[in-house]
C-alpha angles and dihedrals in degrees: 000000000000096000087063098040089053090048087056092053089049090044095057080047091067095040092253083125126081101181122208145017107308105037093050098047084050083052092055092046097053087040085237085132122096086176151351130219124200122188120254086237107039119123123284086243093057088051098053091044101045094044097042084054097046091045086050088055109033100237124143123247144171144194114236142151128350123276103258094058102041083050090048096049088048090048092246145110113265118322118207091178141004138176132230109217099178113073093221097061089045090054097049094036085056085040098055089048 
């Protein structure tokens, strides 16, 4: 799990990241998103949100990690969801799980 959660952290290095809710539902919406990743402990009203979007919109997402380390490892505060936006990164990070 730390090998994903440091490629994330690369990946948010080289701008392949949108964090948090709005940003990742535009990127939905514009199918910039090769996955979505919505934290373990987000609300249930994130969940429902995020996933009837990404269902709308076929685009892959998974549950992983807690908000304070997916935020930690992104150099943020706590990050209920996040967007991948390289296909690479989607693929390993959905490998590695």
């Amino acid at each position: 799990m730390n090998k994903i959660y440091s490629m994330l952290g690369l990946a948010r290095k080289g701008g392949n990241i949108s964090i948090g809710f709005d940003t990742t539902k535009a990127d939905i919406e514009k199918n910039k998103s090769f996955l979505v990743i919505i934290a373990e402990d987000a609300s249930e009203k994130t969940k429902e949100n995020i996933i009837f979007l990404c269902r709308r919109h076929n685009s892959k997402y998974i549950e992983f990690g807690e908000k304070e380390i997916l935020g930690k490892s992104l150099g943020k505060k706590p990050v209920s969801v996040l967007s991948v936006t390289d296909k690479n990164i989607a693929s390993y990070i959905l490998n590695k799980i």
